[in-house]
N, CA, C and O atoms as CSV, one atom per row, in Angstrom:
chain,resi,resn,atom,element,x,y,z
A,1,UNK,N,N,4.747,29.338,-16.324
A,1,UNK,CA,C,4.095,28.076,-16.055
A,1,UNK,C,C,5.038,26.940,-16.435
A,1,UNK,O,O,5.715,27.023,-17.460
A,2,UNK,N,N,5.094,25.898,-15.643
A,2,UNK,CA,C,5.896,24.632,-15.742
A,2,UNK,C,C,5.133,23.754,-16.404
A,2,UNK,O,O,4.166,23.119,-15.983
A,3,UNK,N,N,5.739,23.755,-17.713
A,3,UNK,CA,C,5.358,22.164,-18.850
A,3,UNK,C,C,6.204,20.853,-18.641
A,3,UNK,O,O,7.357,20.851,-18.210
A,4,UNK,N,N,5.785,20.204,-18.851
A,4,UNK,CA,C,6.471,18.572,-18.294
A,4,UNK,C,C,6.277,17.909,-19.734
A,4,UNK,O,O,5.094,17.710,-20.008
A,5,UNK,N,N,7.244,17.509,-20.758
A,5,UNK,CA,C,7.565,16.737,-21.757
A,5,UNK,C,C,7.986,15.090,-21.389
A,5,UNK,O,O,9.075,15.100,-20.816
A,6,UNK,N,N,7.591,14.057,-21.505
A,6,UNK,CA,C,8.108,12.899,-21.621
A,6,UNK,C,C,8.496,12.114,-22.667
A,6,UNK,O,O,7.762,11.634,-23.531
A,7,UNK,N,N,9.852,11.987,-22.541
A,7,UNK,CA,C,10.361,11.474,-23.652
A,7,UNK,C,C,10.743,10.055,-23.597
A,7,UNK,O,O,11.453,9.686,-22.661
A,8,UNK,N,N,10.350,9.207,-24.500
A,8,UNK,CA,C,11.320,7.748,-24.255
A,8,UNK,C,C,11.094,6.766,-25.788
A,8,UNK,O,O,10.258,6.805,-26.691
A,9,UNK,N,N,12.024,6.115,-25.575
A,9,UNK,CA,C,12.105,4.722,-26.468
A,9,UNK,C,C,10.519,3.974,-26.734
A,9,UNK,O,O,10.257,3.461,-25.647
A,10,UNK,N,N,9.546,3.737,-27.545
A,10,UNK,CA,C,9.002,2.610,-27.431
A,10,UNK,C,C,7.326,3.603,-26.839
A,10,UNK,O,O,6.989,4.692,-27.303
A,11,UNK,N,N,6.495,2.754,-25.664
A,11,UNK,CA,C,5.767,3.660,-25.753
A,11,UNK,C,C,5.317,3.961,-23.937
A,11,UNK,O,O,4.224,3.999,-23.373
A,12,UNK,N,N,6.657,4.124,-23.465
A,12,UNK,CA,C,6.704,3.774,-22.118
A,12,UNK,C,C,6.332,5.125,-21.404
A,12,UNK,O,O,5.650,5.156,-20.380
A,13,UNK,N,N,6.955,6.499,-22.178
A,13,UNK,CA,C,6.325,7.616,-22.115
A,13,UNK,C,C,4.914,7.997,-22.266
A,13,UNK,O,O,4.443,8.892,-21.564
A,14,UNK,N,N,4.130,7.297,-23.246
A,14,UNK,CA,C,2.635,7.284,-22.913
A,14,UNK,C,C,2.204,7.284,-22.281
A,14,UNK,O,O,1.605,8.217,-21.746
A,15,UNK,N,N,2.324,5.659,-21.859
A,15,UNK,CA,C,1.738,5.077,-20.319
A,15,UNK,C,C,1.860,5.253,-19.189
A,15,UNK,O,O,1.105,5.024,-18.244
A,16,UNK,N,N,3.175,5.821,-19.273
A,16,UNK,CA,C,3.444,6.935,-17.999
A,16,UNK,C,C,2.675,8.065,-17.760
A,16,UNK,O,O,2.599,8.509,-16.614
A,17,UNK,N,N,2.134,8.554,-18.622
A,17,UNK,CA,C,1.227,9.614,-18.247
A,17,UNK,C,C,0.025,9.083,-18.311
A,17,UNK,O,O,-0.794,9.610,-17.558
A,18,UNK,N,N,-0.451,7.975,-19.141
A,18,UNK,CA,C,-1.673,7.237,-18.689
A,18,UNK,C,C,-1.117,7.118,-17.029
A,18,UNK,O,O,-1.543,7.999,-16.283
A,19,UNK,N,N,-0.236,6.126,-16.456
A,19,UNK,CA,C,-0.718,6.243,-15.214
A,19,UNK,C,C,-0.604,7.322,-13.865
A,19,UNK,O,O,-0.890,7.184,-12.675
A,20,UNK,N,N,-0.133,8.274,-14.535
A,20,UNK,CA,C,0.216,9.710,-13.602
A,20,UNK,C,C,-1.447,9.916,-13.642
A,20,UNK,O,O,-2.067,10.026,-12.584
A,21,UNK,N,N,-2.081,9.957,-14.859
A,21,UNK,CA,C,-3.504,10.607,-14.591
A,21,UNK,C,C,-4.606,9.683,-14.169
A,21,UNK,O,O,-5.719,10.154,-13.940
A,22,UNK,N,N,-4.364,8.343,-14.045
A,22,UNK,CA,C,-4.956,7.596,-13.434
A,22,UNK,C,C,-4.915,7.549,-12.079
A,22,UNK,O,O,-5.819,7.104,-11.372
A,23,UNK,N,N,-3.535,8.153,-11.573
A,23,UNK,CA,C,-3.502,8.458,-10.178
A,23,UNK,C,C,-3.906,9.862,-9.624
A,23,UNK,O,O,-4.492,9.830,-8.543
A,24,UNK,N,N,-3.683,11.139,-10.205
A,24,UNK,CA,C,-3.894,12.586,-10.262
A,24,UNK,C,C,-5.250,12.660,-10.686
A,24,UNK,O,O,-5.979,13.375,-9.998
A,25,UNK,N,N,-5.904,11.903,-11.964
A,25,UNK,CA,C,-6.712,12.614,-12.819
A,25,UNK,C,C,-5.967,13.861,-14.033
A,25,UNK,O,O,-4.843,14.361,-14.013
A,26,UNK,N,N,-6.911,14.034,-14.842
A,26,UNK,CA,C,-5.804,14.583,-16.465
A,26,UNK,C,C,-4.866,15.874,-15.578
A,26,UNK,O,O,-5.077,16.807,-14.803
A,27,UNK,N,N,-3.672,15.167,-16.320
A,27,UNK,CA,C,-2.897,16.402,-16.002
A,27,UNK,C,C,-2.461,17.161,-17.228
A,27,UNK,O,O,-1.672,16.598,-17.987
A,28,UNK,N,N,-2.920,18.475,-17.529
A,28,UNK,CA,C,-2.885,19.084,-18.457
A,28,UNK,C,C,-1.420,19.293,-18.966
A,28,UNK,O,O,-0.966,19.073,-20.089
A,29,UNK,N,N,-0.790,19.782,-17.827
A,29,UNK,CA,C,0.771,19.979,-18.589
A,29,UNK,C,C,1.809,18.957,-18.648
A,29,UNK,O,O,2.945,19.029,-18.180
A,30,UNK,N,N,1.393,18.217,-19.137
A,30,UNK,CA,C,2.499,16.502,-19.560
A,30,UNK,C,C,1.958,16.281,-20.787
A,30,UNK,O,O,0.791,15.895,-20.857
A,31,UNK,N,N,2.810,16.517,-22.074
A,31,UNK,CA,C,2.958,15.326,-23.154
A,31,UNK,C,C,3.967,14.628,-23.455
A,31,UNK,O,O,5.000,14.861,-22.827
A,32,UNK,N,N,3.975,13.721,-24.347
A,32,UNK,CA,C,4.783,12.876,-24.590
A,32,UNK,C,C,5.479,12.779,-26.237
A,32,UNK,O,O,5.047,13.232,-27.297
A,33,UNK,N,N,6.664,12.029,-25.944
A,33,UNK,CA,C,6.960,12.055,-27.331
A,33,UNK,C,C,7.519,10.911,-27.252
A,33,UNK,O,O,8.293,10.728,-26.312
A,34,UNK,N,N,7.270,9.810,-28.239
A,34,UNK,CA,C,7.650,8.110,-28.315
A,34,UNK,C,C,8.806,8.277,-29.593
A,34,UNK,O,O,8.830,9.086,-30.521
A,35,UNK,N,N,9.385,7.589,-29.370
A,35,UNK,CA,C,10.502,7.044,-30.603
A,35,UNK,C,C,10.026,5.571,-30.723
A,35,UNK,O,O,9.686,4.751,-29.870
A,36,UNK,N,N,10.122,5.518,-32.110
A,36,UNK,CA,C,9.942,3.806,-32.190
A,36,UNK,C,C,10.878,3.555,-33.211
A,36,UNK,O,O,11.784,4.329,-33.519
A,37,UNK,N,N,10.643,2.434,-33.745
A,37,UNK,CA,C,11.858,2.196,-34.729
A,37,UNK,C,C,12.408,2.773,-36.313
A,37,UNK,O,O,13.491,2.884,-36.888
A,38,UNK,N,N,10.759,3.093,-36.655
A,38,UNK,CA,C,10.483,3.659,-37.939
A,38,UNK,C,C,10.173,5.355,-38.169
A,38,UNK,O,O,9.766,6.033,-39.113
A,39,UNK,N,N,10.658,5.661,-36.586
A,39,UNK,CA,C,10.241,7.182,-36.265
A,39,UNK,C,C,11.649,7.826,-36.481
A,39,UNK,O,O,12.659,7.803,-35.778
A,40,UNK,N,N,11.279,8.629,-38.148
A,40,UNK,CA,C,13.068,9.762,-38.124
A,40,UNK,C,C,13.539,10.711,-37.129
A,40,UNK,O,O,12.772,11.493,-36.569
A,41,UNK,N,N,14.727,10.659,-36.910
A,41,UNK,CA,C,15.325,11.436,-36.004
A,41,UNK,C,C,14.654,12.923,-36.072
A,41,UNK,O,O,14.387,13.596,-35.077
A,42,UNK,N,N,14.384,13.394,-37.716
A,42,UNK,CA,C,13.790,14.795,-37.948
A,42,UNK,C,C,12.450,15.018,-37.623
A,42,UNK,O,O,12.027,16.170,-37.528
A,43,UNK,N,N,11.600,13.860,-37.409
A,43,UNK,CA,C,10.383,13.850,-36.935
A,43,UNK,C,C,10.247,14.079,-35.532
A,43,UNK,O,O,9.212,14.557,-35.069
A,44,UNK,N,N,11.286,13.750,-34.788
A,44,UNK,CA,C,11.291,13.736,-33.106
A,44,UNK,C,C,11.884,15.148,-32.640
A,44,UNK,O,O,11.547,15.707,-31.595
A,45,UNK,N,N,12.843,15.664,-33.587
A,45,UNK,CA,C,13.469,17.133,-33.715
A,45,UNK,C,C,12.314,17.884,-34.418
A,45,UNK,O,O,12.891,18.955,-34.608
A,46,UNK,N,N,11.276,18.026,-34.850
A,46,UNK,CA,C,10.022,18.746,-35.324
A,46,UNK,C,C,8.989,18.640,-34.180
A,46,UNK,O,O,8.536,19.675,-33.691
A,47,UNK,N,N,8.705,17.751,-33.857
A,47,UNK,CA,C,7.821,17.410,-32.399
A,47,UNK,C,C,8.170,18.158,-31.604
A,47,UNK,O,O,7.470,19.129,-31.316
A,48,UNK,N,N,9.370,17.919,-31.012
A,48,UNK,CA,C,10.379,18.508,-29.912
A,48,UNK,C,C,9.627,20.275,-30.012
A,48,UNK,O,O,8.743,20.842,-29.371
A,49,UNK,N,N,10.449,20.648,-31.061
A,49,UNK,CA,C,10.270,22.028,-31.019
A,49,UNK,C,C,9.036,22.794,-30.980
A,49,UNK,O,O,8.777,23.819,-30.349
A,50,UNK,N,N,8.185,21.971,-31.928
A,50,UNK,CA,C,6.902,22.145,-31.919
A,50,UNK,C,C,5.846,22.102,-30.717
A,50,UNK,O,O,4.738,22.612,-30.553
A,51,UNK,N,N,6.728,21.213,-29.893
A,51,UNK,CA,C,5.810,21.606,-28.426
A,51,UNK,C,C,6.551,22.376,-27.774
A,51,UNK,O,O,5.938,22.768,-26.781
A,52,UNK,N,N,7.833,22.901,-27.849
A,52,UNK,CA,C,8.156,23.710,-26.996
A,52,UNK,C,C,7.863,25.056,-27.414
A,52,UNK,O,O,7.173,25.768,-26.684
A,53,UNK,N,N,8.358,25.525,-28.621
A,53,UNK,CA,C,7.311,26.624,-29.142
A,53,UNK,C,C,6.282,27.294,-28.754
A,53,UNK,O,O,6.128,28.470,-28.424
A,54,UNK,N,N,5.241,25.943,-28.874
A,54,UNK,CA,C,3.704,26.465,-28.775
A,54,UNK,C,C,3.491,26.882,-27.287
A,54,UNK,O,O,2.406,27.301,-26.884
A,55,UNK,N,N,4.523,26.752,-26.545
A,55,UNK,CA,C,4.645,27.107,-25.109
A,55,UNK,C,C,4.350,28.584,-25.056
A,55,UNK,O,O,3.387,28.975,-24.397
A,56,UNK,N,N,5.046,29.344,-25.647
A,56,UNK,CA,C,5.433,30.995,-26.005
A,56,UNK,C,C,6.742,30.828,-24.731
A,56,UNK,O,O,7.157,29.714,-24.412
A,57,UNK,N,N,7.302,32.180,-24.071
A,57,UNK,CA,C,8.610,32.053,-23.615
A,57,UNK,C,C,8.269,32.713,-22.118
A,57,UNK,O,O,8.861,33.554,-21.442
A,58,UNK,N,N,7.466,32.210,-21.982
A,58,UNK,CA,C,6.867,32.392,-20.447
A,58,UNK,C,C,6.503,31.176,-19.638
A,58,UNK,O,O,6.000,31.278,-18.519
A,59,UNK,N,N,6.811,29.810,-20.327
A,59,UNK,CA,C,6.963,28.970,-19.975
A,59,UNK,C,C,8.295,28.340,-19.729
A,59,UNK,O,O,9.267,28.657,-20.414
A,60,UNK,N,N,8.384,27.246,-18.542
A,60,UNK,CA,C,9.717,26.547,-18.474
A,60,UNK,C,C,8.923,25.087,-18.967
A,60,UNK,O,O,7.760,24.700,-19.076
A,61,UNK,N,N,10.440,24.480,-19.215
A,61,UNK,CA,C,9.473,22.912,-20.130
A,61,UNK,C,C,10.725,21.982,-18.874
A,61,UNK,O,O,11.824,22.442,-18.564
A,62,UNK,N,N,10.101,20.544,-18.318
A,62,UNK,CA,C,11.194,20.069,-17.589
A,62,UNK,C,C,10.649,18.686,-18.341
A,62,UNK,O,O,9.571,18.119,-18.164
A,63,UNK,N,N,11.747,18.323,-19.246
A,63,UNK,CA,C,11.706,17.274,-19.797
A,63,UNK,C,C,12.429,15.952,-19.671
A,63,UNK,O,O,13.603,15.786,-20.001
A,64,UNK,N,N,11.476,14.841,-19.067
A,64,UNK,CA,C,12.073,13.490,-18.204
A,64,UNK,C,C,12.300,12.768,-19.744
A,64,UNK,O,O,11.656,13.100,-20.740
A,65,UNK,N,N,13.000,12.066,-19.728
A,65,UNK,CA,C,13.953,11.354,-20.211
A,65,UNK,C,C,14.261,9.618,-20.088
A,65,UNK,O,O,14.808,9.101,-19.114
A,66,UNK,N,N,13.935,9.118,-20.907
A,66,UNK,CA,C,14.031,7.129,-19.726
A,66,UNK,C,C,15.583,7.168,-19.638
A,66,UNK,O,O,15.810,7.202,-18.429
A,67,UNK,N,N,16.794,7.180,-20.323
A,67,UNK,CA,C,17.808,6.595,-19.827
A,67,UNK,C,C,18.835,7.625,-20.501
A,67,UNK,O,O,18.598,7.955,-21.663
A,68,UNK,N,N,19.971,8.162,-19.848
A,68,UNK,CA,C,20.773,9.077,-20.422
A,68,UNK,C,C,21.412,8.297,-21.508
A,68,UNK,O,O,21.411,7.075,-21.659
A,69,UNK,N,N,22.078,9.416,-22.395
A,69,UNK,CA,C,22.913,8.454,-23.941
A,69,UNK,C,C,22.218,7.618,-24.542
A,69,UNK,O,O,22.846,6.893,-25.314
A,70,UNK,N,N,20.624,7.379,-24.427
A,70,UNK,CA,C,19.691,7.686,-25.088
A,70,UNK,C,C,19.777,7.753,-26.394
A,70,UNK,O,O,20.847,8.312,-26.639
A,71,UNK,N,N,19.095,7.420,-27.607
A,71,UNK,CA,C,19.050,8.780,-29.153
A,71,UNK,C,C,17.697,9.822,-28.438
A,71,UNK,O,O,17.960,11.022,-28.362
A,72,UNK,N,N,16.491,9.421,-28.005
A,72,UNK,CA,C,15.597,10.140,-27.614
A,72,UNK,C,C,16.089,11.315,-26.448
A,72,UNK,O,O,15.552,12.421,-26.386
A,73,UNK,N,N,17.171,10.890,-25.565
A,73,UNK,CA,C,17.804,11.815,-24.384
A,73,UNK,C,C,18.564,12.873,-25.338
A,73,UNK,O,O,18.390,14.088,-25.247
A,74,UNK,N,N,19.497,12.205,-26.340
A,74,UNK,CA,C,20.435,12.752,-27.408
A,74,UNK,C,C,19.741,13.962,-27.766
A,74,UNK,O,O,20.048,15.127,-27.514
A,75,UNK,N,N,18.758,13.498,-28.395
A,75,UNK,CA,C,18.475,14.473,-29.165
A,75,UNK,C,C,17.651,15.841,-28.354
A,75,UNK,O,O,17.589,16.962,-28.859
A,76,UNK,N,N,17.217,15.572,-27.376
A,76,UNK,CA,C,16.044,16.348,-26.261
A,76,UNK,C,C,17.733,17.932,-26.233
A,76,UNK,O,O,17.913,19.048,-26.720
A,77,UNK,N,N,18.390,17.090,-25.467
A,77,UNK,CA,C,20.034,17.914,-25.397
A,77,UNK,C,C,19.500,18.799,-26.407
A,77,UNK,O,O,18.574,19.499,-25.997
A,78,UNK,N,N,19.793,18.941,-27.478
A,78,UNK,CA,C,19.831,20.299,-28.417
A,78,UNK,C,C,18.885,21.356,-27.943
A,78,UNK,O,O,18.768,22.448,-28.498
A,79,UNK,N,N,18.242,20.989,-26.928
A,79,UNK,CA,C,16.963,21.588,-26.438
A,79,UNK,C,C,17.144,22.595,-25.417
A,79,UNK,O,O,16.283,23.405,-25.073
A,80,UNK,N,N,18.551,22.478,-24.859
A,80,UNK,CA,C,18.538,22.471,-23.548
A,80,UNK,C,C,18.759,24.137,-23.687
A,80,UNK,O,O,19.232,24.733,-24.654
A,81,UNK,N,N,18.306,24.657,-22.515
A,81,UNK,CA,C,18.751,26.307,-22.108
A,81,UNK,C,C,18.134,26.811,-21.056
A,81,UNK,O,O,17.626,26.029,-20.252
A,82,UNK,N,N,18.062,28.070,-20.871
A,82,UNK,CA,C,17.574,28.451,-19.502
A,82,UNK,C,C,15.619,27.936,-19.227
A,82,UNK,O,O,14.914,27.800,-18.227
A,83,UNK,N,N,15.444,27.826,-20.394
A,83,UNK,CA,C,13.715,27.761,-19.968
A,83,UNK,C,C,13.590,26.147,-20.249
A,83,UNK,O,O,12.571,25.542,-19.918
A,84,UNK,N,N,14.833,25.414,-20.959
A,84,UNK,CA,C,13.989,23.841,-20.810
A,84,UNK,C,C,15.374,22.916,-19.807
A,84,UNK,O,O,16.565,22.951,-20.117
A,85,UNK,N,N,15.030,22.464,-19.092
A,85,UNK,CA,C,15.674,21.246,-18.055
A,85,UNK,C,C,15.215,20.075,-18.995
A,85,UNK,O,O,14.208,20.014,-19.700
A,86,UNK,N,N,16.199,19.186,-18.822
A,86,UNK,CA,C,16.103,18.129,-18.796
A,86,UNK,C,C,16.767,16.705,-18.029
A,86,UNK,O,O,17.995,16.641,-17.981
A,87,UNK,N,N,15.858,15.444,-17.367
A,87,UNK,CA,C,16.182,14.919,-16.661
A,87,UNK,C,C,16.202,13.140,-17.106
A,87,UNK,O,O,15.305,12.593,-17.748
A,88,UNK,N,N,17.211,12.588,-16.683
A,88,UNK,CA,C,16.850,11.274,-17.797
A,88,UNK,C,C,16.867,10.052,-16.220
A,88,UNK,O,O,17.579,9.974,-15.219
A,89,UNK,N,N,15.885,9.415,-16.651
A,89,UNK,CA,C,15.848,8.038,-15.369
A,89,UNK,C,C,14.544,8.116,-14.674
A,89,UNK,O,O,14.324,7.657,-13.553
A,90,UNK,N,N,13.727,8.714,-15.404
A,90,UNK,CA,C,12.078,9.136,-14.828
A,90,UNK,C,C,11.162,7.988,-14.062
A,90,UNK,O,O,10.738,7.144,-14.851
A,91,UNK,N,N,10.897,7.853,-13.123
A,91,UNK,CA,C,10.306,6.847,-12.709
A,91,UNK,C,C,8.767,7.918,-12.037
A,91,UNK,O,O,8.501,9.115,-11.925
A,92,UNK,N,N,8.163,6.724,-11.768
A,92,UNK,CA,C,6.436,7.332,-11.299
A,92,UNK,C,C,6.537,8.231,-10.193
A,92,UNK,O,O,5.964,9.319,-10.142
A,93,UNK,N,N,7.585,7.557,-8.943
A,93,UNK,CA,C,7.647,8.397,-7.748
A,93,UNK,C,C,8.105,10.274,-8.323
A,93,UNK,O,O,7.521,11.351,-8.206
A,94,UNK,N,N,9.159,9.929,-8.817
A,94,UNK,CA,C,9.251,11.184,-9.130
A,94,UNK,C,C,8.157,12.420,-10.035
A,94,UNK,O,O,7.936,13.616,-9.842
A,95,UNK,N,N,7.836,11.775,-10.698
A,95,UNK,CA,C,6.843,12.530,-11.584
A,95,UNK,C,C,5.614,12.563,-10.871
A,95,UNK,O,O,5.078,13.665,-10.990
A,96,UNK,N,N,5.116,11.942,-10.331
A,96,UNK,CA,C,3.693,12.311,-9.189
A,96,UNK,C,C,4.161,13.103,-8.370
A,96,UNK,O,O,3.253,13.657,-7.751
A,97,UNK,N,N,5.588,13.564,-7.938
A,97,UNK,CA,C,5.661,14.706,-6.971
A,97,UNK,C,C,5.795,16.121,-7.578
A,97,UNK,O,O,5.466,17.220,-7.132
A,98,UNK,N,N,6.416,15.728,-8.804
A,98,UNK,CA,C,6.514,16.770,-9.885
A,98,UNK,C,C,5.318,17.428,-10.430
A,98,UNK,O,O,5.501,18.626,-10.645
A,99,UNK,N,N,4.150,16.988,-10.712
A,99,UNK,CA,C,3.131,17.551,-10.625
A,99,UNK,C,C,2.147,17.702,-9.878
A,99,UNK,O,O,1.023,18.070,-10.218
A,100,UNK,N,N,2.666,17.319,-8.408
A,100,UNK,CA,C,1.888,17.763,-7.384
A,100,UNK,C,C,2.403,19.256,-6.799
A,100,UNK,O,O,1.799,20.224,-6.336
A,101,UNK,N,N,3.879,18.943,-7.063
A,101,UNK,CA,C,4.591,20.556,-6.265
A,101,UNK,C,C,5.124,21.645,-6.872
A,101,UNK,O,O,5.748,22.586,-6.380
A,102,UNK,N,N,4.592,21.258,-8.786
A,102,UNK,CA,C,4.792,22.501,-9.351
A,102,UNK,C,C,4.329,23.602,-9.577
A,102,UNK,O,O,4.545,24.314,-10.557
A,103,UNK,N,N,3.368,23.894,-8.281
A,103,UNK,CA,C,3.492,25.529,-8.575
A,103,UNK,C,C,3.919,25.875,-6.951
A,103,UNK,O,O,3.652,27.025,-6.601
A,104,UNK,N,N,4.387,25.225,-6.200
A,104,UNK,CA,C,5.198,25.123,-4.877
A,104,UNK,C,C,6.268,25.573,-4.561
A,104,UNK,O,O,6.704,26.196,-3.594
A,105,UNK,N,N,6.793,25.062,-5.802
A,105,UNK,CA,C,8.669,25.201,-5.957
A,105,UNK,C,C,9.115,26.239,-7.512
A,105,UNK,O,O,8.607,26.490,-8.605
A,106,UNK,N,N,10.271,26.556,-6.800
A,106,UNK,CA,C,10.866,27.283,-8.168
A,106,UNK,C,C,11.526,25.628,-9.098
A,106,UNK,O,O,11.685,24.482,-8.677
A,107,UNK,N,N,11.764,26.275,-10.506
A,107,UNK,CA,C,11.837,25.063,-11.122
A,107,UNK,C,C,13.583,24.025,-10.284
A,107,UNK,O,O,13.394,22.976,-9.669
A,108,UNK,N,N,14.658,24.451,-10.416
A,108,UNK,CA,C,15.634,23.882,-9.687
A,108,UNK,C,C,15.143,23.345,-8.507
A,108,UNK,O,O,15.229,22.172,-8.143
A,109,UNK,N,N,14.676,24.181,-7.988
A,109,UNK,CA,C,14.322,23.281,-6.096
A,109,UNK,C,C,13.287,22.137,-6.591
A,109,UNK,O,O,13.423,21.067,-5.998
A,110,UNK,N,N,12.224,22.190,-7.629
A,110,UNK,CA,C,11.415,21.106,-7.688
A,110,UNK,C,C,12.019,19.861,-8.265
A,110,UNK,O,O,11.911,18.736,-7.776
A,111,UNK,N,N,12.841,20.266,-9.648
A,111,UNK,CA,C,14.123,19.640,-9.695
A,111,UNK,C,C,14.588,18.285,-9.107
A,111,UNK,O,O,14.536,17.090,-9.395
A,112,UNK,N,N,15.097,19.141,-8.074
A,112,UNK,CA,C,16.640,18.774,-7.140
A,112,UNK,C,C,15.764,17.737,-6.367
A,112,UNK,O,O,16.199,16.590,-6.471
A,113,UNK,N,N,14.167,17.928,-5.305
A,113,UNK,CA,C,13.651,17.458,-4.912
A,113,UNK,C,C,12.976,16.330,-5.406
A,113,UNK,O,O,12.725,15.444,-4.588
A,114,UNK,N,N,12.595,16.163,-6.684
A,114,UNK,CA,C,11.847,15.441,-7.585
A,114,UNK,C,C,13.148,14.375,-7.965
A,114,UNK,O,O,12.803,13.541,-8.802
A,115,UNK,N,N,14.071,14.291,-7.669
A,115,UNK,CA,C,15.273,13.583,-8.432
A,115,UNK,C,C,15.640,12.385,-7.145
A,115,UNK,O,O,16.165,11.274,-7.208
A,116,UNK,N,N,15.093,13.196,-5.978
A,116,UNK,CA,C,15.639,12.809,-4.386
A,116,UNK,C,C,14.516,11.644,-4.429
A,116,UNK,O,O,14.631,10.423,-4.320
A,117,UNK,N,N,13.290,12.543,-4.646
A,117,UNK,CA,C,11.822,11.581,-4.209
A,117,UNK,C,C,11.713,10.221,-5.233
A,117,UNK,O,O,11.112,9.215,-4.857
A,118,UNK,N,N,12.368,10.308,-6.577
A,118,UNK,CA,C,12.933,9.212,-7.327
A,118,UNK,C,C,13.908,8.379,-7.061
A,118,UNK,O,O,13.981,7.205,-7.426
A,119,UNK,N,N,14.720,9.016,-6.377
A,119,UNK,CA,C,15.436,7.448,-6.074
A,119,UNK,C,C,15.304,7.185,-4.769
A,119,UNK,O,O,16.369,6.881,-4.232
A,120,UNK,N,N,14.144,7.199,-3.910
A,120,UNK,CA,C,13.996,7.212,-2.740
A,120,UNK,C,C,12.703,6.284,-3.075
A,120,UNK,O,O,12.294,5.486,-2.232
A,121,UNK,N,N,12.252,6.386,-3.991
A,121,UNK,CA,C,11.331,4.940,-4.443
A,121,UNK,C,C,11.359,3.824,-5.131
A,121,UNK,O,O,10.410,3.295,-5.709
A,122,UNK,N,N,12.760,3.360,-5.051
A,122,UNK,CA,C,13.787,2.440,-5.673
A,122,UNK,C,C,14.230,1.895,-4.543
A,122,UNK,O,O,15.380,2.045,-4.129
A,123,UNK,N,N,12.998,0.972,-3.755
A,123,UNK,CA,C,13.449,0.263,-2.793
A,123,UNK,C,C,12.905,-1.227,-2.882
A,123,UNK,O,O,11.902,-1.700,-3.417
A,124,UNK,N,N,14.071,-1.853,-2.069
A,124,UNK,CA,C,14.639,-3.292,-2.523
A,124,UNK,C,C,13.756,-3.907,-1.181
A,124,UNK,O,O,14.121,-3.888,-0.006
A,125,UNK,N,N,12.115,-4.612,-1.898
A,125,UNK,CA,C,10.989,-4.912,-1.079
A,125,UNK,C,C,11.436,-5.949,-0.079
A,125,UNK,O,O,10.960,-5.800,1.047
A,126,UNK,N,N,12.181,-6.879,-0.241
A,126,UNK,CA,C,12.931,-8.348,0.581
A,126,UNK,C,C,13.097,-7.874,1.768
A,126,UNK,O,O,12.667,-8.487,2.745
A,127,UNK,N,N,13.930,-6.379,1.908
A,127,UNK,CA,C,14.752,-6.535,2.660
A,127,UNK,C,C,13.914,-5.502,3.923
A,127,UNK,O,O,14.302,-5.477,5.092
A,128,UNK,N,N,12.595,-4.611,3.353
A,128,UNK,CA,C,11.821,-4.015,3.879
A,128,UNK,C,C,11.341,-5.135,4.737
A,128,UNK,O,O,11.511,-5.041,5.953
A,129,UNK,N,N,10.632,-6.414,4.124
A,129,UNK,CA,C,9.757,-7.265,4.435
A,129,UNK,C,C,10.671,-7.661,5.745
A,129,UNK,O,O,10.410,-7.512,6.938
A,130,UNK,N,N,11.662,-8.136,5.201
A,130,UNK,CA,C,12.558,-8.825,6.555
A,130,UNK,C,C,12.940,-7.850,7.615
A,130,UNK,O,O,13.176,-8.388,8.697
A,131,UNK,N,N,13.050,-6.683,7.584
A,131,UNK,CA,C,13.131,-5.389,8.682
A,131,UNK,C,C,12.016,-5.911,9.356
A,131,UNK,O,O,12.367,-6.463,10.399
A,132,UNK,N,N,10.763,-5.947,9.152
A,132,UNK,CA,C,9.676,-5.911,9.686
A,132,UNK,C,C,9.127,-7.250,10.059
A,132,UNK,O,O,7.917,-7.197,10.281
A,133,UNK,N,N,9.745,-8.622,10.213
A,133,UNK,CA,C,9.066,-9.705,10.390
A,133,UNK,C,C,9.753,-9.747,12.145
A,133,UNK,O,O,9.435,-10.656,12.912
């Protein structure tokens, strides 16, 4: 089964899954993990593991990321191996396709596709508007 971790600075990872399930309704396999200013590095490295763990090893974990080189991206890295991905630059488009097509796709192809459908919703509205007048 595919788990979805969100990681970021501040509390932008929350609300991101507030609004994934405001659009989906609850999506069971997304949590989050916030860094804030007063949050120890060993507290975010205990979290971390602690949800990947409680997975057991029959799970894959694909963990979005807000911005690479990161400390929150930094530290996710120690994480990394065959059962956890991680992806940094997470925007909504991508993650609403990500849990619409994960049990669709093997984890790479959902991946590779989910990365496409993200920056394919990083469009510059002016120039849409003016195509069309």
């Amino acid at each position: 089964m595919k788990k979805f971790l969100i990681a970021s600075h501040g509390d932008f990872a929350k609300e991101m899954v507030n609004s994934v399930q405001m659009i989906m309704g609850p999506a069971v396999n997304i949590n989050f993990i916030s860094m804030h200013p007063h949050t120890s590095i060993e507290n975010i490295k205990e979290e971390l593991n602690s949800l990947i763990m409680q997975g057991g090893e029959e799970n894959e974990y694909i963990i979005l990321t807000d911005v690479l080189g990161g400390s929150i991206s930094n530290l996710c890295t120690e994480f990394v191996s065959n059962k956890v991905n991680i992806i940094t630059g997470f925007n909504l488009p991508m993650m609403l396709e990500m849990i619409s097509l994960q049990e669709k796709m093997d984890t790479n192809e959902l991946i590779d596709h989910c990365i496409n459908q993200g920056k394919k919703g990083i469009i510059h509205v002016n120039k849409v508007v003016q195509n069309n007048s």
